[in-house]
C-alpha positions as CSV (number, residue, x, y, z in Angstrom):
1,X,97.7,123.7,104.3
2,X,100.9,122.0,103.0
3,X,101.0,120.2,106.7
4,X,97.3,119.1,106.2
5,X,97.8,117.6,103.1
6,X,100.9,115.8,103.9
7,X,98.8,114.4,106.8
8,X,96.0,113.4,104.6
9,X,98.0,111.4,102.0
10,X,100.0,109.6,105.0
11,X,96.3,108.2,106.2
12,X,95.5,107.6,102.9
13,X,98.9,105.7,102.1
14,X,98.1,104.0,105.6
15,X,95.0,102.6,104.8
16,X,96.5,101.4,101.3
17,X,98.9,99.5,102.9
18,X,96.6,97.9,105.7
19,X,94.3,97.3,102.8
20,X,97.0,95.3,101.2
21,X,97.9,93.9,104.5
22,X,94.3,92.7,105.5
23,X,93.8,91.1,101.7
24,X,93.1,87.5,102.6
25,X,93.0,84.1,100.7
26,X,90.1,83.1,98.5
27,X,91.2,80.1,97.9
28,X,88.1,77.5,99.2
29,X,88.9,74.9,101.8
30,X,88.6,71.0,100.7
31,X,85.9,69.1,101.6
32,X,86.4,65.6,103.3
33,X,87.4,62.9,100.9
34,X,84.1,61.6,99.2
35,X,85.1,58.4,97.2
36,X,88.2,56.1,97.3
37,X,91.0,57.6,94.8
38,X,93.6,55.4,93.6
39,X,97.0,56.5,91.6
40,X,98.0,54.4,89.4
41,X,100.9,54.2,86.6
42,X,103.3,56.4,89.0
43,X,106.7,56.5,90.1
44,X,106.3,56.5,93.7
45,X,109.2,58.0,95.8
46,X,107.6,56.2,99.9
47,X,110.1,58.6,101.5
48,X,110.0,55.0,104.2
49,X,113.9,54.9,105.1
50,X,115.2,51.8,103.5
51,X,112.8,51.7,100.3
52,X,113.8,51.7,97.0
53,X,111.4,53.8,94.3
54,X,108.7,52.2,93.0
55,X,109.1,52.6,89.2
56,X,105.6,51.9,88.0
57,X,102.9,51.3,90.7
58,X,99.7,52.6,92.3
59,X,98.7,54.8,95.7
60,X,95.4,53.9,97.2
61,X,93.5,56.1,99.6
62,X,89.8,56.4,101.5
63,X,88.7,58.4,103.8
64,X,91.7,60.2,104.2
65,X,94.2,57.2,105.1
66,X,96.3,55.2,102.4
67,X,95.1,51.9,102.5
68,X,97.3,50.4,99.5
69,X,100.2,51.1,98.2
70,X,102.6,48.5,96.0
71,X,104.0,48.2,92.6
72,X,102.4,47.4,89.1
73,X,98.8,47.3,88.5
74,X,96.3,48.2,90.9
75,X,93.6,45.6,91.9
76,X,90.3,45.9,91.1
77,X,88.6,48.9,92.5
78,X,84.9,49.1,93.1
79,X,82.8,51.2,90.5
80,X,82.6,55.0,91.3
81,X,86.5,55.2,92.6
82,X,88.1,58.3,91.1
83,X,91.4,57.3,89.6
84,X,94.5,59.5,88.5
85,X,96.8,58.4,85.7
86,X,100.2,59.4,87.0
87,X,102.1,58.5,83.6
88,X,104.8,60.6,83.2
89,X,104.8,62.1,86.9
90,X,105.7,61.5,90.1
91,X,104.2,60.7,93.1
92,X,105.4,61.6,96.5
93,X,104.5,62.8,100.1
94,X,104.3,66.7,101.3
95,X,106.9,68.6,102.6
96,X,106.8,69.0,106.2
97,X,108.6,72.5,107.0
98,X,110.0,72.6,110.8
99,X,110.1,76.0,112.2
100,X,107.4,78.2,110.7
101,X,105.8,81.0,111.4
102,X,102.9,80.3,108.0
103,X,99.6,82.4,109.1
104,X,102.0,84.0,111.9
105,X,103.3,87.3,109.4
106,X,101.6,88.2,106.1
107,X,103.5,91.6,105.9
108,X,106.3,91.9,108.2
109,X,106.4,95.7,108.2
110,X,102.8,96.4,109.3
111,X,102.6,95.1,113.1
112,X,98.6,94.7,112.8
113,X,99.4,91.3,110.7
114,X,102.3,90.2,113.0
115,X,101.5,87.8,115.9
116,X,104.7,86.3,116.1
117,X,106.0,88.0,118.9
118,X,104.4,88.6,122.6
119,X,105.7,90.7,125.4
120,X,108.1,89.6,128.1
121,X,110.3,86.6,128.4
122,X,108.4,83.4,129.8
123,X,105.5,82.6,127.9
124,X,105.0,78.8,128.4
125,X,101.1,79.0,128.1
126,X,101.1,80.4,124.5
127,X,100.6,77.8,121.7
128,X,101.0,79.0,118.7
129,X,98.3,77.8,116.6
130,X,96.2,80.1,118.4
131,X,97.0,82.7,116.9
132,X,97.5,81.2,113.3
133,X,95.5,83.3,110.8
134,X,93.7,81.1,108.6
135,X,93.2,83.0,105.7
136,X,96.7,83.9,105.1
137,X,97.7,84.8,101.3
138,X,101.0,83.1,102.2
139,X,99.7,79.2,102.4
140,X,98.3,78.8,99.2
141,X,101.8,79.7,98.2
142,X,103.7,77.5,100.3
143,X,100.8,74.6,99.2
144,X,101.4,75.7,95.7
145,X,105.4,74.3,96.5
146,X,104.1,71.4,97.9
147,X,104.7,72.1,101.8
148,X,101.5,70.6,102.9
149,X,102.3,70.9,107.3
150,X,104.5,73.3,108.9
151,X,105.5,73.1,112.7
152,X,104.5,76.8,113.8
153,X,107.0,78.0,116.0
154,X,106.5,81.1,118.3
155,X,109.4,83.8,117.8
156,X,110.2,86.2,121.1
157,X,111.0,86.2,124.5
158,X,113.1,83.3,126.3
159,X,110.4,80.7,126.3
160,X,108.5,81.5,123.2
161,X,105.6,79.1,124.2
162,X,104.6,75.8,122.5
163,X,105.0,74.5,118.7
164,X,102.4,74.0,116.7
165,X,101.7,71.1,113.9
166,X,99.6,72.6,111.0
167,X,98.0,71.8,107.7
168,X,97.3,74.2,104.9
169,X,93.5,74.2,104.7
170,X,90.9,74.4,106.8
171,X,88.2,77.1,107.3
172,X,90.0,78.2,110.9
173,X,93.2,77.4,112.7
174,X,91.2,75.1,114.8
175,X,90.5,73.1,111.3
176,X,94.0,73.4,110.8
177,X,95.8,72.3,113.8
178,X,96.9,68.6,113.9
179,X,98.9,68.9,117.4
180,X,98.5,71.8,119.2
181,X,101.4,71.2,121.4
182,X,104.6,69.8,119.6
183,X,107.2,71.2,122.1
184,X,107.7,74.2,123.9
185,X,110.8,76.7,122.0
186,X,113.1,78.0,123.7
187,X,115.3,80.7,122.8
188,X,118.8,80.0,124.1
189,X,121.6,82.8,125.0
190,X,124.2,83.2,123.2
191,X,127.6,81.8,124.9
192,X,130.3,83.3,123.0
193,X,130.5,86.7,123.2
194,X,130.3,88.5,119.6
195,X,132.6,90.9,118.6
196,X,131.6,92.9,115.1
197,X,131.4,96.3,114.1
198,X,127.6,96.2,114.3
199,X,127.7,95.0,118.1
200,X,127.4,98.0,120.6
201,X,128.0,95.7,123.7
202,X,131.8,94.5,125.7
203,X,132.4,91.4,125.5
204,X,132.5,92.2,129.2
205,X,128.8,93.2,129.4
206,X,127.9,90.5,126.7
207,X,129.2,87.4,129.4
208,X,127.0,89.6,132.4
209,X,124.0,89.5,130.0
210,X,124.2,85.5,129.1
211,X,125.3,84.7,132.4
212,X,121.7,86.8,133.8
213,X,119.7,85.1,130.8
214,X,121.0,81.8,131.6
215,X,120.0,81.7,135.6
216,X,116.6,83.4,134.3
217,X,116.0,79.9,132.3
218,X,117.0,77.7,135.3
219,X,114.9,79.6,137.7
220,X,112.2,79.5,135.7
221,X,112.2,75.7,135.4
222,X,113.0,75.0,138.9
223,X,110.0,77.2,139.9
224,X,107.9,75.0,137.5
225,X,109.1,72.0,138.8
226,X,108.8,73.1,142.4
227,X,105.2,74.1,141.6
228,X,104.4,71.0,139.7
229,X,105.7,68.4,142.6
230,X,103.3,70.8,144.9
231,X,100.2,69.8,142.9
232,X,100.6,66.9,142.9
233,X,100.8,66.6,146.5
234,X,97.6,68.9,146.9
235,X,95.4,69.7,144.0
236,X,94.3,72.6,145.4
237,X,97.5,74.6,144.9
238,X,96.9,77.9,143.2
239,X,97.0,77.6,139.6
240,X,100.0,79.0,137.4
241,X,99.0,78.6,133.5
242,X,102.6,78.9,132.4
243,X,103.2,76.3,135.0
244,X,100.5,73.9,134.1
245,X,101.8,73.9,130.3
246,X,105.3,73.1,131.6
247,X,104.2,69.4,133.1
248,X,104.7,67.6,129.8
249,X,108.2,69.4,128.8
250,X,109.0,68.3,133.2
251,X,108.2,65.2,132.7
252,X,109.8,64.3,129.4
253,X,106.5,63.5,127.0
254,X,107.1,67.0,125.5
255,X,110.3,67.8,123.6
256,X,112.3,71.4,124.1
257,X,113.3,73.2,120.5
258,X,116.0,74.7,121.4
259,X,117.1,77.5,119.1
260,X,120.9,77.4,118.9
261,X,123.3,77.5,116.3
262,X,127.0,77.9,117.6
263,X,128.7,75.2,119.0
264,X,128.9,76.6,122.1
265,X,125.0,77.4,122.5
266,X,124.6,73.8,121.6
267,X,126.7,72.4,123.9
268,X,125.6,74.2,126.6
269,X,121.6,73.8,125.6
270,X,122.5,69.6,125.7
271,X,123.8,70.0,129.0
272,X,121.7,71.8,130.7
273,X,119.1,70.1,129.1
274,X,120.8,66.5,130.5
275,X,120.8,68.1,133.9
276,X,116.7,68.7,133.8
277,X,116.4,65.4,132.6
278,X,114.6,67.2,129.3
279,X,113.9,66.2,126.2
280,X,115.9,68.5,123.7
281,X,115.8,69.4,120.1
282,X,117.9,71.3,118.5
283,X,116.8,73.7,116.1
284,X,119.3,76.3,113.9
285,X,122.3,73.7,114.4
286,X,124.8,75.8,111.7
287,X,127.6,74.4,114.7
288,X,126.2,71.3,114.8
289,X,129.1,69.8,113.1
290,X,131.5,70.7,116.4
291,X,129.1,68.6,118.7
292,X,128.7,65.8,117.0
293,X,129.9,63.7,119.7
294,X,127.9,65.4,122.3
295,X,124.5,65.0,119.7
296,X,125.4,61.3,119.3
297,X,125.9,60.7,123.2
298,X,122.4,61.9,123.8
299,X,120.9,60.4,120.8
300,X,119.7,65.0,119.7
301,X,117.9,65.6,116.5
302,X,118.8,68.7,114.4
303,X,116.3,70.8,112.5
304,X,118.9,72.7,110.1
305,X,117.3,75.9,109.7
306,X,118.3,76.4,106.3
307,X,121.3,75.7,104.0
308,X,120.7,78.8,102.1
309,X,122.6,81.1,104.3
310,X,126.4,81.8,105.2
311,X,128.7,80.0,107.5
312,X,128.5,81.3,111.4
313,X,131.9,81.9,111.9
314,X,135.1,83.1,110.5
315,X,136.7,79.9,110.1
316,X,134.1,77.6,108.5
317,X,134.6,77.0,105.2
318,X,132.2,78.8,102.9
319,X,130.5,74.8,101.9
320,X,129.7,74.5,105.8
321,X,126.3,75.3,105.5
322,X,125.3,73.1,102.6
323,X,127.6,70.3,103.4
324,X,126.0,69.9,106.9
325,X,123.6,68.0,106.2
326,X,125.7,65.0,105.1
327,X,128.0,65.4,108.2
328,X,125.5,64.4,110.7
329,X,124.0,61.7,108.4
330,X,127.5,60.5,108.1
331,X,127.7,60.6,112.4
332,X,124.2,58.9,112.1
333,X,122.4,61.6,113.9
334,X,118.9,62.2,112.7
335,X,118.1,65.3,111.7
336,X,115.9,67.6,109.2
337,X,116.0,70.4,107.5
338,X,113.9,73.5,107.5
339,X,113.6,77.0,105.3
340,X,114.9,79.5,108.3
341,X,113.0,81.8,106.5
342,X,110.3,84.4,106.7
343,X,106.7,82.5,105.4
344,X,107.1,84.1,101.5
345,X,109.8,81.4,101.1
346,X,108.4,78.7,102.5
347,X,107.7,77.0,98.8
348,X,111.6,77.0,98.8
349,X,112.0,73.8,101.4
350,X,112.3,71.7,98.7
351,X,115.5,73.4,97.5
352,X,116.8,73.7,100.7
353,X,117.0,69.9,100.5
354,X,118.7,69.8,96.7
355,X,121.2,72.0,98.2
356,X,122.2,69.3,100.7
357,X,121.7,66.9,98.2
358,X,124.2,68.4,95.9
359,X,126.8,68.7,98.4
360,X,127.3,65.1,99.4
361,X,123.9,64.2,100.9
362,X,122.2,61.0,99.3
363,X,119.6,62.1,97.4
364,X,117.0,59.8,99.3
365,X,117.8,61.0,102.4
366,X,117.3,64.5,101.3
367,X,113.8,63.6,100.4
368,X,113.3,62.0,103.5
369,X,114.9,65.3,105.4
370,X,111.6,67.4,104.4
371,X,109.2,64.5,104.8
372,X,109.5,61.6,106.9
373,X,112.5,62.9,109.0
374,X,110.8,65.6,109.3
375,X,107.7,64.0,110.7
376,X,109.4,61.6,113.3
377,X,110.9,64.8,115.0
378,X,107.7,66.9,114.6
379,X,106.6,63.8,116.7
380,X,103.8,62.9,113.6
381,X,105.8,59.9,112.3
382,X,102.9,57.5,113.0
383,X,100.7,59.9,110.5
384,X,102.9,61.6,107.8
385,X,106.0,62.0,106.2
386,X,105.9,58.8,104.1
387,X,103.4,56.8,101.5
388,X,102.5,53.9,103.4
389,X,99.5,51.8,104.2
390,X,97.6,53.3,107.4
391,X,99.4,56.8,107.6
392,X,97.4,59.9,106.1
393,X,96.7,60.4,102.7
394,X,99.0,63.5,102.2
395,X,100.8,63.6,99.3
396,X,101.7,65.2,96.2
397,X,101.6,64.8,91.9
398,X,104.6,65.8,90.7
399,X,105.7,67.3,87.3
400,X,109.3,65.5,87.8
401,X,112.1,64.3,89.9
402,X,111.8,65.5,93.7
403,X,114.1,68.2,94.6
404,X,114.6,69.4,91.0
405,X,114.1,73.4,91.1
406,X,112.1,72.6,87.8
407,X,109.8,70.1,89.3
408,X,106.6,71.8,90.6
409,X,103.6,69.6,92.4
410,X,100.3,69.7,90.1
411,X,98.2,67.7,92.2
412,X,97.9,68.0,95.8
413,X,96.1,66.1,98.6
414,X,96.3,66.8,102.5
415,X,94.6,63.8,104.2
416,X,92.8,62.7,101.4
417,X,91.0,66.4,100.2
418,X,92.2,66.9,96.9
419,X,92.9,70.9,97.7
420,X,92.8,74.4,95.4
421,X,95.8,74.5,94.2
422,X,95.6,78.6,93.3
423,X,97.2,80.9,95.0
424,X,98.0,85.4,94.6
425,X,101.7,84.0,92.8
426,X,99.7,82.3,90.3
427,X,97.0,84.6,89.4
428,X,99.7,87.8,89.0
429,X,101.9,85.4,86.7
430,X,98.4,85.2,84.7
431,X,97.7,88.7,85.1
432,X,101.5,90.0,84.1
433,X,101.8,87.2,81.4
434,X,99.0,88.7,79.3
435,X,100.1,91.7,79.3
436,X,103.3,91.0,78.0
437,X,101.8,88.8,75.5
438,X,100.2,91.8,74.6
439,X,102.4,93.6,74.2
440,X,104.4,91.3,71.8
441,X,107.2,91.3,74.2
442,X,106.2,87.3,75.2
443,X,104.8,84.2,73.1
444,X,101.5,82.5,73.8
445,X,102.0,80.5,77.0
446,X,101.9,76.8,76.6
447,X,99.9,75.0,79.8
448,X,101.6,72.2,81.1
449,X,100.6,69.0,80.9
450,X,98.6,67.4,83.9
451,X,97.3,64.3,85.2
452,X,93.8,63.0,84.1
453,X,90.9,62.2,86.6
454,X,89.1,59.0,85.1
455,X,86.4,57.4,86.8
456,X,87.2,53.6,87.1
């Protein structure tokens, strides 16, 4: 009897949690942008290398596209525009977050809601919007911190598959996907062996297994090259799909993430990568600061996955992390920077960026490391990242400064749809708020202050 009951409240604890687990977003999806909407009285922060801050001017948008954007008064609208008064607030584009995996996890340990890993090694046919869950809990929260596109990046195996570039909205991944293909990840072996308490391998066995892993990668390629040059000499060769989504990445119109972090994974990524005539990215990069030359040479973007973390080895100073960022500005390689974490702490990117910024990193080019930088290695340069006339209307209203931890975005658009900007977060600091205020324990909560929609 004692048995059967412990069996029962395990089911019933099981479904709890799934319950939990399945709980999805009821946050409504935007409709298309209706009339022209035009900020005016803002400070503008363009995020366009080179450009100072507009102090007082005025964003223009229709259908979805900025059509205007300068400083002072806005011109003469035509009747029935909608029109935000941005006194007192800022105005700047969306975070772009490089190295996601938003709608991938909503609770890490219940498998049912993880798609982020597949089985076996070589999985060049997976993209990984596909499996993007729309309804995630998560990217109302990571909207709500004003990370408006992520670049979805599959997690396991060798070849993890192809990058995705996402918004946040959209009634199913296919409304959210803006490139379904943004470079094929690739999980590189480590080079050095490790030696740690925690590792149960010799170094001896750790050389065999990156020595294996590393002729695994080149076989791999070479057998999607071979197969590649075949069709094209006769269209009728036998289909491969992990083959077929390898033509773009062969031929150099698809970039390679590679995910490496010491400085000898990096190095030996760029090399190999040199050698396939590829088209590499580096993403991770805490070594990055030990191939600067190398980066330089071959003209290799970064995506630093994160300055909130510890240095990767022994002898780095405990600043490296943060004060890598300004290190490869300084070398004048271009690079952005990324959470590294787990989707909860996505709404963090923006602080990710402070950090940099308060360890020697111009403050401007911090901005510009979670939007347009961002953007011109997600390969979406043409479309976001900055507030500029033709490029999607995907931008923020700010409370403050960018980048201050106090700041927090109170208006949002993603290409023009002016989006619900709830989210779980919000409603259980509503929830627990009143209770304490109940309780006497807090005082009556003050709403902010936000911008006012005015007809014209």
């Amino acid at each position: 009897m004692i048995g059967s009951t412990k069996i029962i409240l395990g089911l019933v604890g099981a479904l709890g949690l799934c319950s939990i687990a399945a709980a999805q977003s009821d946050e409504i999806p935007a409709q298309a942008q209706q009339k022209i909407v035009a900020l005016v009285n803002a400070r503008i922060y363009t995020a366009v290398p080179g450009q100072a801050t507009i102090e007082r001017g005025y964003v223009i948008f229709d259908k979805g596209v900025i059509t205007a954007v300068g400083a002072g008064d806005a011109p003469t609208l035509a009747s029935g525009c909608d029109k935000f008064d941005c006194a007192g607030f800022t105005v700047l584009p969306g975070f772009i977050n490089v190295g996601s995996q938003l709608g991938l996890v909503e609770v890490q340990q219940v498998s049912a809601t993880d798609d982020r890993n597949e089985f076996g090694s070589f999985h060049a046919e997976i993209r990984a919007c596909v499996a993007v869950n729309p309804d995630s809990d998560l990217i109302p929260v990571a909207r709500s911190g004003g990370v408006l596109n992520t670049v979805i990046f599959p997690q396991s195996g060798v070849v993890a598959g192809h990058a995705s570039v996402m918004r946040v909205d959209g009634w199913t991944s296919e409304d959210q996907t803006l490139m379904p293909r943004a470079g094929l990840v690739v999980n590189w072996p480590m080079t050095e062996p490790i030696v740690a308490p925690w590792m149960d391998k010799s170094v001896e066995d750790q050389k065999k297994d990156s020595a294996k892993n590393l002729k695994e990668i080149d076989t791999f390629f070479e057998r999607a090259k071979t197969w590649m040059l075949a069709r094209e000499k006769d269209p009728k060769t036998e289909g491969d799909l992990r083959f077929e989504n390898m033509i773009g990445v062969l031929k150099g119109q698809e970039p390679v993430y590679f995910v490496a972090n010491s400085p000898g994974q990096i190095e030996s990524a760029l090399l190999w990568a040199k050698s396939k005539n590829l088209k590499p990215i580096i993403w991770g990069g805490a070594g990055a600061a030990s191939c600067v030359a190398l980066l330089k040479e071959m003209k290799v973007p970064v995506v630093i996955a994160g300055t909130h973390r510890l240095p990767g080895r022994r002898a780095d100073s405990v600043d490296a992390i943060y004060a890598l960022a300004k290190k490869l500005s300084d070398a004048g390689i271009v690079f952005c920077i990324a959470t590294g974490n787990d989707p909860s702490n996505e709404r963090h990117l923006p602080d990710h960026a402070a950090t940099a910024a308060a360890y020697g990193l111009p403050r401007d080019m911090a901005l510009q490391s979670v939007t347009s930088s961002a953007a011109q290695i997600a390969g979406v340069g043409d479309r976001l990242g900055s507030i500029a006339p033709g490029k999607l209307a995907t931008l923020q209203i700010a409370s403050g400064e960018p980048l201050e931890m106090t700041t927090e975005p109170v208006v949002i658009f993603s290409e023009g749809r002016r989006l619900d900007f709830g989210d779980r977060q919000k409603r259980l600091d509503v929830k627990y708020r009143e209770k304490y205020q109940r309780m006497g324990l807090l005082p009556a909560a003050t709403p902010a202050p936000a911008p006012v929609l005015k007809p014209v």
